[in-house]
N, C-alpha and C positions, 0 to 999 in steps of 0.2 A: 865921834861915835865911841861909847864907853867901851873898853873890852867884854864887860857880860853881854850888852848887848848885839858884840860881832860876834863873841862864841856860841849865840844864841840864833843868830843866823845861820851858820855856817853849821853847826848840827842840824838845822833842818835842811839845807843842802844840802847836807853829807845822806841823812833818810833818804830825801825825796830822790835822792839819785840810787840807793840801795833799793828802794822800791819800784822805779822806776825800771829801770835797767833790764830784770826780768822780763816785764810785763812788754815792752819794747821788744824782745828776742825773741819772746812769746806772738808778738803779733808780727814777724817779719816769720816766725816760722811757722805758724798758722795759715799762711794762705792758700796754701790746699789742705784743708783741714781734715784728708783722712791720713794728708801722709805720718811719720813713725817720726818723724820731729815733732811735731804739733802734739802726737800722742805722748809721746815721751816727758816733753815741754812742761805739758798741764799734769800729767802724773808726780812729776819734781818738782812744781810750782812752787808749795810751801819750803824743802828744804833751798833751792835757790834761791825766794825772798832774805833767808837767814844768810846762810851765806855771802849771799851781794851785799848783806849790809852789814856786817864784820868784816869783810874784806873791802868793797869799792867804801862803805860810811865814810872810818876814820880817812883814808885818803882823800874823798874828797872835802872834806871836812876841813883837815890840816891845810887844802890851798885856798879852798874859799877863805879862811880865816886868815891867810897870808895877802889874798889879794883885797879883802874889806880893808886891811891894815897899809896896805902897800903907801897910798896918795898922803896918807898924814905921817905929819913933823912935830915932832916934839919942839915946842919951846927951846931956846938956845939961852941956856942961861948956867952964869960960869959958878 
């Protein structure tokens, strides 16, 4: 696998888990949906999308692109 196309994985990883992540927190504190989580939740919906994905992105970003890379070997050659 070429490197652009592991860096090119592994940023959509890095999104789908920034976007992810919310909407996930959002639906585990939705479930009694009058309570002051759930309000609170979907009130900060948009600034949490941002956030989870400049903070959790590049992290997950940087391991998925270490573990795409993990299994291959370079050539041994002197």
């Amino acid at each position: 696998m070429t490197r652009r196309r592991r860096l090119a994985i592994a940023a959509l990883c890095g999104l789908g888990a920034g976007i992810a992540y919310p909407l996930v927190d959002l639906a585990f504190a939705c479930r009694i949906a009058a309570s002051e989580a759930c309000v609170w939740g979907k009130a900060y919906l948009p600034l949490t999308f941002a956030l989870s994905t400049v903070l959790l992105g590049p992290v997950t970003t940087g391991a998925a692109y270490f573990f795409l890379g993990f299994g291959q070997h370079k050539d041994d050659r002197p």
